[in-house]
N, CA, C and O atoms as a GROMACS GRO file, in nm:
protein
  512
    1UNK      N    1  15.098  17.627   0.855
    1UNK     CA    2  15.098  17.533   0.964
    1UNK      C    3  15.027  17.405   0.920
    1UNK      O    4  14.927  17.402   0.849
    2UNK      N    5  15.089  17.304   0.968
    2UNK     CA    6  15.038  17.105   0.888
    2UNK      C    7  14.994  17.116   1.066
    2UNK      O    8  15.069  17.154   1.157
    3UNK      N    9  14.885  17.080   1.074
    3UNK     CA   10  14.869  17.032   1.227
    3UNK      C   11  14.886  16.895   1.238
    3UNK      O   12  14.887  16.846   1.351
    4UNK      N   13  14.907  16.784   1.080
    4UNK     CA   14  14.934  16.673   1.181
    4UNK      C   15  15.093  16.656   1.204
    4UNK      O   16  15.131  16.586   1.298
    5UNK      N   17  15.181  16.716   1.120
    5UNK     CA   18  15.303  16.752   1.110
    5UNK      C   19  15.317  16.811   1.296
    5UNK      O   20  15.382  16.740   1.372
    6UNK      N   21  15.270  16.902   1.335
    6UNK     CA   22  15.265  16.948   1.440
    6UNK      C   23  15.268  16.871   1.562
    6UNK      O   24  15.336  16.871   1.664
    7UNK      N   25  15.141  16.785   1.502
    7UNK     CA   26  15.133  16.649   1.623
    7UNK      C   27  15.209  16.568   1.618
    7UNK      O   28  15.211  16.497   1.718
    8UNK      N   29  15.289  16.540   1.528
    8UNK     CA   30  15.375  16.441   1.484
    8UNK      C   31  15.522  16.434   1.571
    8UNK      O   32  15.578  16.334   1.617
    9UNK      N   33  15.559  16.564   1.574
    9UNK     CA   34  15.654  16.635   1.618
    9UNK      C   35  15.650  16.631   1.743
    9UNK      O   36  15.743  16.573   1.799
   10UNK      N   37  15.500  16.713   1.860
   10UNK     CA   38  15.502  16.636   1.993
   10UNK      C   39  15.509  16.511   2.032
   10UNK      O   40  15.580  16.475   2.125
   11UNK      N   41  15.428  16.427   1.958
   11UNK     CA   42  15.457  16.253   1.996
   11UNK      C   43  15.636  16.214   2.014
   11UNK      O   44  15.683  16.140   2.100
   12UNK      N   45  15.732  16.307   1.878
   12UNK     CA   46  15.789  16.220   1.873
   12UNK      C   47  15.861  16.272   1.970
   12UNK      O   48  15.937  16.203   2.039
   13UNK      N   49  15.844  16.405   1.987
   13UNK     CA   50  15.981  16.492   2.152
   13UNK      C   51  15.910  16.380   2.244
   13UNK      O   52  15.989  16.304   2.298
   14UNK      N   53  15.794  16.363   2.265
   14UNK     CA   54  15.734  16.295   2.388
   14UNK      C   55  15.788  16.125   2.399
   14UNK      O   56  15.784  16.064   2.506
   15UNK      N   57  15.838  16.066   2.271
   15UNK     CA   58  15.928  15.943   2.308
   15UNK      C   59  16.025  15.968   2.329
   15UNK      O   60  16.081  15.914   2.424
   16UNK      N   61  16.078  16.045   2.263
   16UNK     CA   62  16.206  16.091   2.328
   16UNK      C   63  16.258  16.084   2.473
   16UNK      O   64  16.322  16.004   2.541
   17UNK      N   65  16.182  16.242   2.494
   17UNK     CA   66  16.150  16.296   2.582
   17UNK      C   67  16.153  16.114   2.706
   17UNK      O   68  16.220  16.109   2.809
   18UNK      N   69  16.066  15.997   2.654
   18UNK     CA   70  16.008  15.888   2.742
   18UNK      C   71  16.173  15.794   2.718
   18UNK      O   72  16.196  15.703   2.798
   19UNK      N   73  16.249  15.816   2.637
   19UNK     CA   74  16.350  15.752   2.626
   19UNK      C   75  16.302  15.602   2.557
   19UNK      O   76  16.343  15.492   2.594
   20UNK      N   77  16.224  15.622   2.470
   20UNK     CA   78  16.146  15.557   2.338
   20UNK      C   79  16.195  15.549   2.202
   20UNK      O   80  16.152  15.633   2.123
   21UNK      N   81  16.283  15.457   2.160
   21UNK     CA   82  16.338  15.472   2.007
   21UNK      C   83  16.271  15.436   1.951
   21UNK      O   84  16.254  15.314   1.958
   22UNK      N   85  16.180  15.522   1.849
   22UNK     CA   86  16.046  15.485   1.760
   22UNK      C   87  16.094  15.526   1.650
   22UNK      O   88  16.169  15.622   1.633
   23UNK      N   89  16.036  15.424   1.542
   23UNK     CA   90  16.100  15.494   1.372
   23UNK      C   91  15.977  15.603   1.346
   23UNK      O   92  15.887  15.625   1.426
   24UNK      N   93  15.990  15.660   1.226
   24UNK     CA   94  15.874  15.747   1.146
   24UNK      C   95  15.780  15.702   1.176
   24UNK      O   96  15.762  15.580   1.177
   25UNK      N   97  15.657  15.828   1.222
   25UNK     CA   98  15.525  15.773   1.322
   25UNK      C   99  15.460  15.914   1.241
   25UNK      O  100  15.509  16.022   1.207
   26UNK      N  101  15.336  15.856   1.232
   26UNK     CA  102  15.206  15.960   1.224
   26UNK      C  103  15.078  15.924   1.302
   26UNK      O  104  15.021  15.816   1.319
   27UNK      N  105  15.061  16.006   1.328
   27UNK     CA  106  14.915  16.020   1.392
   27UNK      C  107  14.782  16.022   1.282
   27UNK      O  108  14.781  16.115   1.202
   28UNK      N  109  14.739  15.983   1.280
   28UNK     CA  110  14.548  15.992   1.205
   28UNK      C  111  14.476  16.031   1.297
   28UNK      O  112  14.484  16.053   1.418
   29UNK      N  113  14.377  16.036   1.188
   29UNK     CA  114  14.265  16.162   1.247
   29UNK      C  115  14.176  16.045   1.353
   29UNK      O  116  14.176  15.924   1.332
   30UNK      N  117  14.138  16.081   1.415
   30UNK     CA  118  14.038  15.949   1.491
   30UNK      C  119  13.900  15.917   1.453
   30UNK      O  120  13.814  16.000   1.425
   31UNK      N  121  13.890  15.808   1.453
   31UNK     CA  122  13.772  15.714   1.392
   31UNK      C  123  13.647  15.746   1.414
   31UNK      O  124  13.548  15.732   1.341
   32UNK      N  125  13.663  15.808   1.566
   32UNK     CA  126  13.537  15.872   1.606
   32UNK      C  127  13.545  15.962   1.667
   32UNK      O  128  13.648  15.965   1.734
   33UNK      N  129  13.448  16.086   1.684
   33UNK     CA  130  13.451  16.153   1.778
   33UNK      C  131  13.456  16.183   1.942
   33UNK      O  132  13.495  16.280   2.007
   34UNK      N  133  13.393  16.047   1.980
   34UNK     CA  134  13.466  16.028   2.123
   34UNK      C  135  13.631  15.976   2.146
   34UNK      O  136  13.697  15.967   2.250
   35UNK      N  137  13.667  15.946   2.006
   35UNK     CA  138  13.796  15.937   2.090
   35UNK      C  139  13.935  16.046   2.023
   35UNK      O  140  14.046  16.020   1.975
   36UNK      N  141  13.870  16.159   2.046
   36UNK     CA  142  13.899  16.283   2.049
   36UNK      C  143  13.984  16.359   1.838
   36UNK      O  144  13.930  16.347   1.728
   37UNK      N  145  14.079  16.405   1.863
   37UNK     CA  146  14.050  16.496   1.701
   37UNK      C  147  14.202  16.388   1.688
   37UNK      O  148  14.239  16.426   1.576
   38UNK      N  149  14.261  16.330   1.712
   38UNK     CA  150  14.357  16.251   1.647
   38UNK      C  151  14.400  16.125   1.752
   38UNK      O  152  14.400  16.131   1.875
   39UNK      N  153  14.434  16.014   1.670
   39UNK     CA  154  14.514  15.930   1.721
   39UNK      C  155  14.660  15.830   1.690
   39UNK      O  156  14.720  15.769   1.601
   40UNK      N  157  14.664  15.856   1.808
   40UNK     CA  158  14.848  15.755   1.780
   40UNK      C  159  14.859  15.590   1.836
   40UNK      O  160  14.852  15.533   1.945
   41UNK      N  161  14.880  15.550   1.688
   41UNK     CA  162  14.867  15.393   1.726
   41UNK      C  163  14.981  15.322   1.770
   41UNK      O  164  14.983  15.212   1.824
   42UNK      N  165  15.125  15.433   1.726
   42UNK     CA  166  15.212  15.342   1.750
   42UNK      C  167  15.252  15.252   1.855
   42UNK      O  168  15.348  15.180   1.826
   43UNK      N  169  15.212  15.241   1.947
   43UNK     CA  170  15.255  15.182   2.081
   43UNK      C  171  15.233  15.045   2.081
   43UNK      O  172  15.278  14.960   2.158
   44UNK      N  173  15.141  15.029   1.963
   44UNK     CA  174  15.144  14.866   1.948
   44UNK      C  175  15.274  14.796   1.874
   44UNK      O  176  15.343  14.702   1.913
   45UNK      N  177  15.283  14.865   1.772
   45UNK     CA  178  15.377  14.786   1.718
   45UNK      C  179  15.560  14.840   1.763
   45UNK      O  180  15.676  14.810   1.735
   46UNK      N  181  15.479  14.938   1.852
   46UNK     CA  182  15.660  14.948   1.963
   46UNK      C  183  15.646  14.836   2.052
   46UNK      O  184  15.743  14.762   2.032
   47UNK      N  185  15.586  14.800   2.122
   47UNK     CA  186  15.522  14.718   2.197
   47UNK      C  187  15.572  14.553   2.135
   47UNK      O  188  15.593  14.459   2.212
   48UNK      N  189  15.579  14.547   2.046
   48UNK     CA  190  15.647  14.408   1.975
   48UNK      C  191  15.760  14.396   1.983
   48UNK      O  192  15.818  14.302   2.038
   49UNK      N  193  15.836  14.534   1.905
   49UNK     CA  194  15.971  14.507   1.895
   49UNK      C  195  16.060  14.537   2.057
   49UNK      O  196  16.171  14.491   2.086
   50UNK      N  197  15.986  14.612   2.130
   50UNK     CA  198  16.061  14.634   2.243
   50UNK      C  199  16.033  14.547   2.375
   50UNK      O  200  16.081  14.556   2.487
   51UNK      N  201  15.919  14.444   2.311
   51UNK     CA  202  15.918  14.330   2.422
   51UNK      C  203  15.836  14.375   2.589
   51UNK      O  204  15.870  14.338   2.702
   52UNK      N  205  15.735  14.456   2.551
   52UNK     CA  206  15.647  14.486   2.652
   52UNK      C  207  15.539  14.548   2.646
   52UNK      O  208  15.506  14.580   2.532
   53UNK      N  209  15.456  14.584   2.748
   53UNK     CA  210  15.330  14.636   2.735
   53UNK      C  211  15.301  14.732   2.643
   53UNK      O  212  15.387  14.818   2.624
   54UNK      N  213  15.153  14.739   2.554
   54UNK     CA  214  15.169  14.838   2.479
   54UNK      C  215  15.116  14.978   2.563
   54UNK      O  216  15.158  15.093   2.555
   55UNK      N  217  15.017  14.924   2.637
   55UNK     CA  218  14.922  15.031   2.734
   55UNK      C  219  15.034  15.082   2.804
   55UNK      O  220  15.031  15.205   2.816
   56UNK      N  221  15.146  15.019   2.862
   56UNK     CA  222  15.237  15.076   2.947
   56UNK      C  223  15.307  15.201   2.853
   56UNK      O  224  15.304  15.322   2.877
   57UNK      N  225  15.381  15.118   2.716
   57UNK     CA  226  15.438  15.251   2.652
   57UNK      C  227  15.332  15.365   2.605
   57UNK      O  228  15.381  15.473   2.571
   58UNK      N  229  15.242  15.356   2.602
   58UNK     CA  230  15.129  15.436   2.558
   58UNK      C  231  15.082  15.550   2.701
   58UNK      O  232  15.041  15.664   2.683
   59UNK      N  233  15.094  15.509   2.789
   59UNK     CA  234  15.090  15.594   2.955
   59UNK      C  235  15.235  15.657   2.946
   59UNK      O  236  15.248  15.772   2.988
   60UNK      N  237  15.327  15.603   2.904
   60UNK     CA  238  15.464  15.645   2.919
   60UNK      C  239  15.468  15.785   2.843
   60UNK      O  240  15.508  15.890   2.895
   61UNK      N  241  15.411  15.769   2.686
   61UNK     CA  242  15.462  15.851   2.562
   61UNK      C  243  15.338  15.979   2.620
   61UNK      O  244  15.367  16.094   2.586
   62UNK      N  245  15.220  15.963   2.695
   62UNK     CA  246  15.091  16.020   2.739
   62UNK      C  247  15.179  16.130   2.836
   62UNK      O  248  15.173  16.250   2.813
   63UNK      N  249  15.269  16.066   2.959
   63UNK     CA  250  15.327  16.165   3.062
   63UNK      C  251  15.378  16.224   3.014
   63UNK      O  252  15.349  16.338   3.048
   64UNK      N  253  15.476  16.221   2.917
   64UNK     CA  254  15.570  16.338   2.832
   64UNK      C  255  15.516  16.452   2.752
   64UNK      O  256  15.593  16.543   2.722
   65UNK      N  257  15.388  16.457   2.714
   65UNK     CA  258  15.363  16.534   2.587
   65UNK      C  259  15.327  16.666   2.673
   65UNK      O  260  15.240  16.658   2.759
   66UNK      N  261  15.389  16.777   2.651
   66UNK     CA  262  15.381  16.894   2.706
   66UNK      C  263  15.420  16.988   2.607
   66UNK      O  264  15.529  17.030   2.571
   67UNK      N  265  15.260  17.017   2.561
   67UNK     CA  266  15.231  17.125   2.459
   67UNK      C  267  15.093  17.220   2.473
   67UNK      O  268  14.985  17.165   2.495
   68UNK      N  269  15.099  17.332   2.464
   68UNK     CA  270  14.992  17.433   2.481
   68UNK      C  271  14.884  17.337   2.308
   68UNK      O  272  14.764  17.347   2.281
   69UNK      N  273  14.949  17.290   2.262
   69UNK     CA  274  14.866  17.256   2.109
   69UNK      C  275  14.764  17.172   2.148
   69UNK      O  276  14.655  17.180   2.091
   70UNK      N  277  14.795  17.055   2.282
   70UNK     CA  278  14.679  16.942   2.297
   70UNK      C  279  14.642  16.993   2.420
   70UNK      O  280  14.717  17.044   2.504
   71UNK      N  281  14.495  16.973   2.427
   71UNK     CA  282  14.447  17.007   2.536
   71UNK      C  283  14.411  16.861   2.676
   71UNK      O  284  14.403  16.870   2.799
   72UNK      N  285  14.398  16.748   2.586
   72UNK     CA  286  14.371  16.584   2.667
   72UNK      C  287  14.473  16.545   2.548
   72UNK      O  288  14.511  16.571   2.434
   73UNK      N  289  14.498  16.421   2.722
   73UNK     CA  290  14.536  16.312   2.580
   73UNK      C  291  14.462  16.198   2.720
   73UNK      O  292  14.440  16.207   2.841
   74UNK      N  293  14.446  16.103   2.616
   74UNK     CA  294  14.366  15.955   2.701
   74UNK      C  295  14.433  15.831   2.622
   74UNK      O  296  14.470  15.828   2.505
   75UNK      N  297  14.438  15.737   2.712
   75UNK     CA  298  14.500  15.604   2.633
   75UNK      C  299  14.338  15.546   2.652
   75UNK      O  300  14.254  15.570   2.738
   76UNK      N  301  14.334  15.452   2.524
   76UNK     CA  302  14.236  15.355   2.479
   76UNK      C  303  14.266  15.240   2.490
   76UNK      O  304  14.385  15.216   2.476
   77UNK      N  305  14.170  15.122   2.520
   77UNK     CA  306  14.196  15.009   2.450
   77UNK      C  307  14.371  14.950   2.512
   77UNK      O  308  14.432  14.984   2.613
   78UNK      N  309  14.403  14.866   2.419
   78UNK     CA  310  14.562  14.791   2.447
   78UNK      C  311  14.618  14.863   2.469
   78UNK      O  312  14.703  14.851   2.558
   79UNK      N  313  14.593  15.019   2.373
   79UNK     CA  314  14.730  15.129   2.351
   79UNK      C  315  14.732  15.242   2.240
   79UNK      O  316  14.822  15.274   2.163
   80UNK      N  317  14.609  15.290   2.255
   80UNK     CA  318  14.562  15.420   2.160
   80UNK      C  319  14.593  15.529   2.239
   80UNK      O  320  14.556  15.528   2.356
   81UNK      N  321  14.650  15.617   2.198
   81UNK     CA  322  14.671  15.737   2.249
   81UNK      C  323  14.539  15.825   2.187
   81UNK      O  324  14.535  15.849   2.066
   82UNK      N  325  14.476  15.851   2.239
   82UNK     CA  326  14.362  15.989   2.190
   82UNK      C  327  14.382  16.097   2.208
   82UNK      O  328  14.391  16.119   2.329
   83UNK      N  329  14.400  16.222   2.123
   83UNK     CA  330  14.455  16.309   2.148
   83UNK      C  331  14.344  16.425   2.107
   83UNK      O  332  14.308  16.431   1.990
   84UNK      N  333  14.296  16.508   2.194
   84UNK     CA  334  14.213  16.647   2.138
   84UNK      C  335  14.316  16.792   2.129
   84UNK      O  336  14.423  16.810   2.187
   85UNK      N  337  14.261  16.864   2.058
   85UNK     CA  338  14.349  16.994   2.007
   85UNK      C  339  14.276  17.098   2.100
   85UNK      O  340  14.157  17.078   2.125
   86UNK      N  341  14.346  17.220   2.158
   86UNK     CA  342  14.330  17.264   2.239
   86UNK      C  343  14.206  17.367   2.141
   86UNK      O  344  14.219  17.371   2.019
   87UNK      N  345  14.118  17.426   2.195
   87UNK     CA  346  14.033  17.534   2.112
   87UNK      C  347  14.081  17.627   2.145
   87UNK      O  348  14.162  17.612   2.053
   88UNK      N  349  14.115  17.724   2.194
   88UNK     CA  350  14.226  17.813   2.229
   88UNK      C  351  14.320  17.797   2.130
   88UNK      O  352  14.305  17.854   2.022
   89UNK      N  353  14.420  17.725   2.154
   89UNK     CA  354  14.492  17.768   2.063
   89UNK      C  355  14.436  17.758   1.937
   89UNK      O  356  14.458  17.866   1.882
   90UNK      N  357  14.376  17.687   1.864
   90UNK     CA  358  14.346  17.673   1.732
   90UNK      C  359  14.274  17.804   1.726
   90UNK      O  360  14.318  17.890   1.649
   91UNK      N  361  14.180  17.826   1.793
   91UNK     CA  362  14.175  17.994   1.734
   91UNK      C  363  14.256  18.084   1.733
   91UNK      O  364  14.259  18.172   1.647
   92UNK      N  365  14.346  18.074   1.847
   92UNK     CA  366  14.470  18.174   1.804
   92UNK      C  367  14.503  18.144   1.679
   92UNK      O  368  14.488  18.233   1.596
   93UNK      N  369  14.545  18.035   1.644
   93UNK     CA  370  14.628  17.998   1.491
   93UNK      C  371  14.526  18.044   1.382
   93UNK      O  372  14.570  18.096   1.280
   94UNK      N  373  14.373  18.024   1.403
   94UNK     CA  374  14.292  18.104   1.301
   94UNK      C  375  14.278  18.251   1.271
   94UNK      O  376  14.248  18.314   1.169
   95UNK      N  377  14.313  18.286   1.409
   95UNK     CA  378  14.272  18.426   1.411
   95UNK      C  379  14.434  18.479   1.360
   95UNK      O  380  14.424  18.592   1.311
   96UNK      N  381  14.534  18.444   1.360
   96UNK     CA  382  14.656  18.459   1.305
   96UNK      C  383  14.674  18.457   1.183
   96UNK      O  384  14.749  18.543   1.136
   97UNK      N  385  14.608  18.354   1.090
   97UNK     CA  386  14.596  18.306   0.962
   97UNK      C  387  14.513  18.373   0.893
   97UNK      O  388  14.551  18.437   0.795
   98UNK      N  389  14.379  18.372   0.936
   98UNK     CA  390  14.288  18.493   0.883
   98UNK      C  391  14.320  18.667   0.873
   98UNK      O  392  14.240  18.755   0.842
   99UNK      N  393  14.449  18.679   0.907
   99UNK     CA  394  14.490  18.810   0.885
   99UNK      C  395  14.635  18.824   0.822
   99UNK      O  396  14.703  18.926   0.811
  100UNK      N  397  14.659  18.720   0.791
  100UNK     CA  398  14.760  18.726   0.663
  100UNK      C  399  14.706  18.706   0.577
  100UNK      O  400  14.599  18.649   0.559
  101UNK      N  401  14.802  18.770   0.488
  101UNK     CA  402  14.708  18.808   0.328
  101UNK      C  403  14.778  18.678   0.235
  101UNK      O  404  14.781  18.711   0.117
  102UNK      N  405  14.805  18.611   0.247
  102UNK     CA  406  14.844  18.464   0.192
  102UNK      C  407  14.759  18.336   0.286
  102UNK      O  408  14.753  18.216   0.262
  103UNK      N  409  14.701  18.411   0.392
  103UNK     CA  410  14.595  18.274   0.466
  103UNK      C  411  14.741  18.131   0.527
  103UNK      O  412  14.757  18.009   0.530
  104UNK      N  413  14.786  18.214   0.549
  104UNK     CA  414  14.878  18.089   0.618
  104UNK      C  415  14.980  17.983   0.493
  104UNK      O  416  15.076  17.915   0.528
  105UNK      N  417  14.936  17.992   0.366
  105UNK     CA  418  14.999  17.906   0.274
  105UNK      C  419  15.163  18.009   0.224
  105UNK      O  420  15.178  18.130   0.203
  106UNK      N  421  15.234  17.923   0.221
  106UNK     CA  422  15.372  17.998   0.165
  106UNK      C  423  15.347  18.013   0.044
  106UNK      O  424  15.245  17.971  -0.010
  107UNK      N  425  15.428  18.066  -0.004
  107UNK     CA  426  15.437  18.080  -0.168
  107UNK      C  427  15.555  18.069  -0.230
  107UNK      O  428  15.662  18.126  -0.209
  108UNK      N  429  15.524  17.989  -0.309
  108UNK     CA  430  15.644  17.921  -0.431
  108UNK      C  431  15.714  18.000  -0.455
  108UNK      O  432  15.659  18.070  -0.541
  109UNK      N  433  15.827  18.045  -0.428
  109UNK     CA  434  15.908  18.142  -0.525
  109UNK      C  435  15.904  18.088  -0.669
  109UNK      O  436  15.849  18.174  -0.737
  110UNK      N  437  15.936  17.992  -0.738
  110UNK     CA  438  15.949  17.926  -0.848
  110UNK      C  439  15.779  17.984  -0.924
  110UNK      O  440  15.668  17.952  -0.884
  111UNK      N  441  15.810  18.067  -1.030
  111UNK     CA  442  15.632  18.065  -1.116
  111UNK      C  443  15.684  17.992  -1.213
  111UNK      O  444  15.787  17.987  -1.279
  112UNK      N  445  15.549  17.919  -1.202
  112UNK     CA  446  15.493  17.788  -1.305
  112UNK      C  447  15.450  17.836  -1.408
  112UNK      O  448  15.376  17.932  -1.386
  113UNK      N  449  15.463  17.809  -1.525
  113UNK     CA  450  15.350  17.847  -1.658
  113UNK      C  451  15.270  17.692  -1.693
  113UNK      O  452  15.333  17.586  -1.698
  114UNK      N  453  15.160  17.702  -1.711
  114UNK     CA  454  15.072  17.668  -1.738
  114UNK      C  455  15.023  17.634  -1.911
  114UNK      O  456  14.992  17.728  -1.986
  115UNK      N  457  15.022  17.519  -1.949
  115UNK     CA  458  14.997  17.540  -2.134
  115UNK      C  459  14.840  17.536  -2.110
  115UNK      O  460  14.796  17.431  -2.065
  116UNK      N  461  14.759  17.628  -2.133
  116UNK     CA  462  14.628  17.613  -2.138
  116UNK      C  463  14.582  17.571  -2.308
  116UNK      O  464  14.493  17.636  -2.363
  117UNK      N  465  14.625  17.500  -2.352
  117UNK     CA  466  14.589  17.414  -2.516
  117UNK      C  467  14.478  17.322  -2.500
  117UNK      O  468  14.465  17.226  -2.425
  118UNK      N  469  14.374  17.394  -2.620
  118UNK     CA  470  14.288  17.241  -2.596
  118UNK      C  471  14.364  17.138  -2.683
  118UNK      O  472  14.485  17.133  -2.704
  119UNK      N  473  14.242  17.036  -2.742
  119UNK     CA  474  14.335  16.950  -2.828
  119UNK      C  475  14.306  17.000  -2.995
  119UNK      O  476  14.366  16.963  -3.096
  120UNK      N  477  14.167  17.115  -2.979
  120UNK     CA  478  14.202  17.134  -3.115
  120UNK      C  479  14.294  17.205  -3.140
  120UNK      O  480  14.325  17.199  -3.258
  121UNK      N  481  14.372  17.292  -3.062
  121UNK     CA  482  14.483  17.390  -3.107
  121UNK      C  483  14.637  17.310  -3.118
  121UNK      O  484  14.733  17.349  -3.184
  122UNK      N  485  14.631  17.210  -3.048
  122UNK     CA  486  14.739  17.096  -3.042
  122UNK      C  487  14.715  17.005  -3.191
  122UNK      O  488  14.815  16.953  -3.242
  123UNK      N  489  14.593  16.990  -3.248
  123UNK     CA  490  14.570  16.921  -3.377
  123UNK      C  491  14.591  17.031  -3.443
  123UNK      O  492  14.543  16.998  -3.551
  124UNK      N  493  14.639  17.173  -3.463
  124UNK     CA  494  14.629  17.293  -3.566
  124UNK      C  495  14.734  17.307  -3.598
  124UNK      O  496  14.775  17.328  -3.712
  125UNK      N  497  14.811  17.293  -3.472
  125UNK     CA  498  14.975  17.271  -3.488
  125UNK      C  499  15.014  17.227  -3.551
  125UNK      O  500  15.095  17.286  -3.622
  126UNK      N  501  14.973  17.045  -3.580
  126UNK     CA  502  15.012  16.940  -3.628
  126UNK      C  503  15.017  16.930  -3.793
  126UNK      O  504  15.106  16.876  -3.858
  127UNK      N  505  14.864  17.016  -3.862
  127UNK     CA  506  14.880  17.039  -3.920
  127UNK      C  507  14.940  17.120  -4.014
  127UNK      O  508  14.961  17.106  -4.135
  128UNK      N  509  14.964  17.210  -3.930
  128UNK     CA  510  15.015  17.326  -4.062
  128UNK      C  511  15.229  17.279  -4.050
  128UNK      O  512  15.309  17.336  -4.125
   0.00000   0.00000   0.00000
């Protein structure tokens, strides 16, 4: 599980969802701790090309997001979306992860080999 991949994915059902044509959007982590575990800036620079408020599209993209994953969301400022992660679920997802025996990471089908050579065995070569 990518949780910002995760968040990424509600924002973007949630323009949708707002009838919002937004290109490729990510969320970052937030600057500070009061303004909760991620944020979404896009609403500003939707806000240019679509010729209106950014705070408005930012309340808009806020009513849509309906996910057990966020627990708040708050608009900031012109048009920050602040978004906190529910604790509940994230412990579900820990307590899920902590009992697979891979810890949540997939695994490569493809095995890699590895040349573990220093450079004197790479100069031993050379010579002989």
């Amino acid at each position: 599980m990518k949780l910002k991949s995760t968040i990424n994915n509600i924002i973007s059902s949630a323009l949708q969802e707002a009838n919002i044509d937004a290109p490729t959007l990510s969320v970052t982590n937030a600057t500070r701790k009061e303004f909760g575990d991620f944020q979404y800036n896009g609403a500003m620079s939707l806000a240019k090309s679509l010729g209106t408020n950014p705070r408005e599209i930012a309340s808009n993209v806020s009513k849509h997001i309906n996910s057990n994953v966020i627990e708040k969301v708050e608009i900031a400022g012109p048009g920050f979306v602040n978004i906190w992660i529910d604790n509940n679920w994230l412990s579900q997802e820990l307590n899920a992860i902590s009992k697979d025996k891979n810890l949540g990471i997939s695994r490569d089908k493809k095995i890699k080999k590895l040349s573990w050579t220093t450079p004197v065995q790479i100069w031993q070569k050379k010579c002989t």
